[in-house]
C-alpha positions as CSV (number, residue, x, y, z in Angstrom):
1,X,84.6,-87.1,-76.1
2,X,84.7,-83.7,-76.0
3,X,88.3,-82.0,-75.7
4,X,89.6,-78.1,-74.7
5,X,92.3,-76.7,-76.9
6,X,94.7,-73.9,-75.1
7,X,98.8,-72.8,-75.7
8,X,101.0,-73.3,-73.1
9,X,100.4,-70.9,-70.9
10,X,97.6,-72.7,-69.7
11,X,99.9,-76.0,-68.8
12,X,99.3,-76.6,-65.0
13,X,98.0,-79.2,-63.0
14,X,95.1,-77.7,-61.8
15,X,93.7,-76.7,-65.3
16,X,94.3,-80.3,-66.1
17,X,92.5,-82.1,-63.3
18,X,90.1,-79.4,-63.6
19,X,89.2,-80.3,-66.9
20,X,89.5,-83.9,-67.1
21,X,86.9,-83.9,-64.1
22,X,83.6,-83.3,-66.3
23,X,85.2,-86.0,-68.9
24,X,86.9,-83.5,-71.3
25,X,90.2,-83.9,-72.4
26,X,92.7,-81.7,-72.1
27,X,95.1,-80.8,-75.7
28,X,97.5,-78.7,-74.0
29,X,101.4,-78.5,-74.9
30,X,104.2,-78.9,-72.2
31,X,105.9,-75.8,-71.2
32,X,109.9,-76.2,-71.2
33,X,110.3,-76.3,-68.1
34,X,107.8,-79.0,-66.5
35,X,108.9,-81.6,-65.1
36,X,106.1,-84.5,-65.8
37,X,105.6,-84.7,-69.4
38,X,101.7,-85.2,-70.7
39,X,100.7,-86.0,-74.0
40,X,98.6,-84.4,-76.5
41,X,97.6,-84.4,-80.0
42,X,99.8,-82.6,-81.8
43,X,96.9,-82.8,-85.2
44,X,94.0,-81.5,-82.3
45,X,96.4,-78.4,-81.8
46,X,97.0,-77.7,-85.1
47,X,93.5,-76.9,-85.6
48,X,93.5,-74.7,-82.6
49,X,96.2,-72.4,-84.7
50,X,93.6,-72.1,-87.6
51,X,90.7,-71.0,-85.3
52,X,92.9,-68.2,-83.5
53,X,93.9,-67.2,-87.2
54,X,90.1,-67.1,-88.6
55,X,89.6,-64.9,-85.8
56,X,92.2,-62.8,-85.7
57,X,90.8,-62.2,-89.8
58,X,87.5,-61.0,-88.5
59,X,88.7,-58.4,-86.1
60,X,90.8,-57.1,-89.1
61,X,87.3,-56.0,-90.5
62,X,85.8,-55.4,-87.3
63,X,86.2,-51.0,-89.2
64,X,83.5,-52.5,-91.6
65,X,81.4,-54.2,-89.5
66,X,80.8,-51.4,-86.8
């Protein structure tokens, strides 16, 4: 099972049925303020946090690299 990793700004119903409809599962954390609480994987998102950091690294030497 495949699964899509975002931040919470992504957190709506319409993203979630949208990508639980092809069989993916959404790994999204709840914003404060919704009102019907969904659970994710709190280990999946952690790894989300080291992708956006690895990155984040390579445009640091994007000076080099162009």
């Amino acid at each position: 099972m495949s699964a899509l990793l975002a931040d919470k700004g992504y957190d709506g119903d319409n993203l979630r049925a949208e990508i639980a409809g092809p069989g993916a599962k959404p790994v999204i954390p709840n914003k404060s303020n919704r009102v019907v609480i969904h659970r994710f994987n709190k280990r999946a998102y952690g790894g989300r946090n080291v992708i956006e950091r690895c990155f984040c690294r390579l445009k640091d030497f994007r000076r080099i690299a162009t």
